[in-house]
C-alpha positions in Angstrom: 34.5 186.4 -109.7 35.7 183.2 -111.7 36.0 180.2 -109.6 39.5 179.4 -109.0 40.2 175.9 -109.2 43.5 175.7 -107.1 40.5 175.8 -104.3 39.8 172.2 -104.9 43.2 171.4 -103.6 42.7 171.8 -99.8 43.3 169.2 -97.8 39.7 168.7 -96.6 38.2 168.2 -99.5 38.5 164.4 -100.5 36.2 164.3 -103.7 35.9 166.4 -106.7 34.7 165.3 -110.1 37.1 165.3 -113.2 34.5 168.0 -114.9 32.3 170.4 -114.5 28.8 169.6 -114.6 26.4 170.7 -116.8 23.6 172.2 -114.3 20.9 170.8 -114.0 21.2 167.9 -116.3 23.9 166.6 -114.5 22.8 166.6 -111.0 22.3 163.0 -110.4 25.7 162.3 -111.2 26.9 164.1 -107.9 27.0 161.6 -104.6 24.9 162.5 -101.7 27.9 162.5 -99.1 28.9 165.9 -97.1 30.3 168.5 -98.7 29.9 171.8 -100.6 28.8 172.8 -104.3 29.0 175.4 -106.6 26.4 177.0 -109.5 28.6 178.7 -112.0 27.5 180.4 -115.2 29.0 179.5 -118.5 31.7 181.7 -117.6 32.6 180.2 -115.0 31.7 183.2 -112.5 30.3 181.9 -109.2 27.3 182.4 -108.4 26.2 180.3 -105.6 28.0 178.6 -102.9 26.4 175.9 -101.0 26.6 173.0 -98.2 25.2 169.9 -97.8 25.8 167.3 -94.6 24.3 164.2 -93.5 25.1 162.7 -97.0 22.8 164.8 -98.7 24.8 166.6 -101.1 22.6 166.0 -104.7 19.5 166.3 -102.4 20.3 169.8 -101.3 21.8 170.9 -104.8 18.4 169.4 -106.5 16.5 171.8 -104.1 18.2 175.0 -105.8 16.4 173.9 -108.9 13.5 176.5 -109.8 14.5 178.8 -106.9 16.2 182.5 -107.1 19.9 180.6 -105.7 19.9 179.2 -109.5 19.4 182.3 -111.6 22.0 182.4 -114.4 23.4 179.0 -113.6 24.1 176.6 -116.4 27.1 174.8 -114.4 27.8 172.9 -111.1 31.0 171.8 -109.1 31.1 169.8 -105.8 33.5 169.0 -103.7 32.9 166.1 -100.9 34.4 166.7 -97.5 34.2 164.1 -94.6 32.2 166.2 -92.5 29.0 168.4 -92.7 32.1 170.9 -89.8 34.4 171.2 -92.5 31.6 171.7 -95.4 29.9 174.0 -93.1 34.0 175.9 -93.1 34.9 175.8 -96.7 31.4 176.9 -97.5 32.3 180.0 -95.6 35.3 180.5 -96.6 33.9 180.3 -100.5 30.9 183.0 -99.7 33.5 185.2 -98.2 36.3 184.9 -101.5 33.8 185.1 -104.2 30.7 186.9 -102.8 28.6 184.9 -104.7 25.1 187.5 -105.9 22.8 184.5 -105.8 24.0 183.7 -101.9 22.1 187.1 -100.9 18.4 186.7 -102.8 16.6 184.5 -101.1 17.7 184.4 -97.4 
C-alpha cells in the first residue's frame, strides 16, 4: 500500500521533512528526537514502519541498514513526535493501515 501523506497531518506529529529522503544516503539528515519513520520503495509502497524514542530516531533508522527490515527500500520518511508514547501509538497505528511485508521478516 502507498503511503498516504494526509497521515503526516495528525496532531501529534510535530516534525516532518519537506521531502522524501533518499534511503540510505540521506539518513543523516534526519534528527535523532522521538518519533516514527518509514522505508518506502520508489513507489512509494510502504514497506517498513518504525519507532524510535529517547531521541534516537537516525540511530535506530541507521540500524535497518544491511538487515531484512530494508529489503526493497530506496526511500525514507520520518515524522518527529514529542514522545517515545505517542511514537510508540502512531507506529501502531501505521503497521496496522499499511501492513508493511518488511514489519514481519525479521522479528
Amino acid at each position: 500500500m502507498q503511503f498516504d501523506f494526509d497521515d503526516l497531518e495528525d496532531e501529534r506529529i510535530v516534525e516532518f521533512p519537506d521531502e522524501i529522503l533518499d534511503y540510505p544516503e540521506k539518513v543523516d539528515n534526519i534528527p535523532d528526537k522521538a518519533g516514527v519513520y518509514v522505508l518506502l520503495d520508489d513507489d512509494f509502497e510502504v514497506l517498513y514502519v518504525g519507532k524510535a524514542g529517547g531521541g534516537r530516531l537516525k540511530t535506530e533508522i541507521k540500524t535497518k541498514e544491511g538487515s531484512p527490515h530494508e529489503e526493497g527500500a530506496t526511500k525514507c520518511l520520518w515524522a518527529r513526535t514529542n514522545s517515545d508514547e505517542i511514537a510508540k501509538a502512531i507506529e501502531s497505528e501505521w503497521i496496522s493501515k499499511y501492513d508493511p511485508p518488511n514489519n514481519t521478516q525479521g522479528k
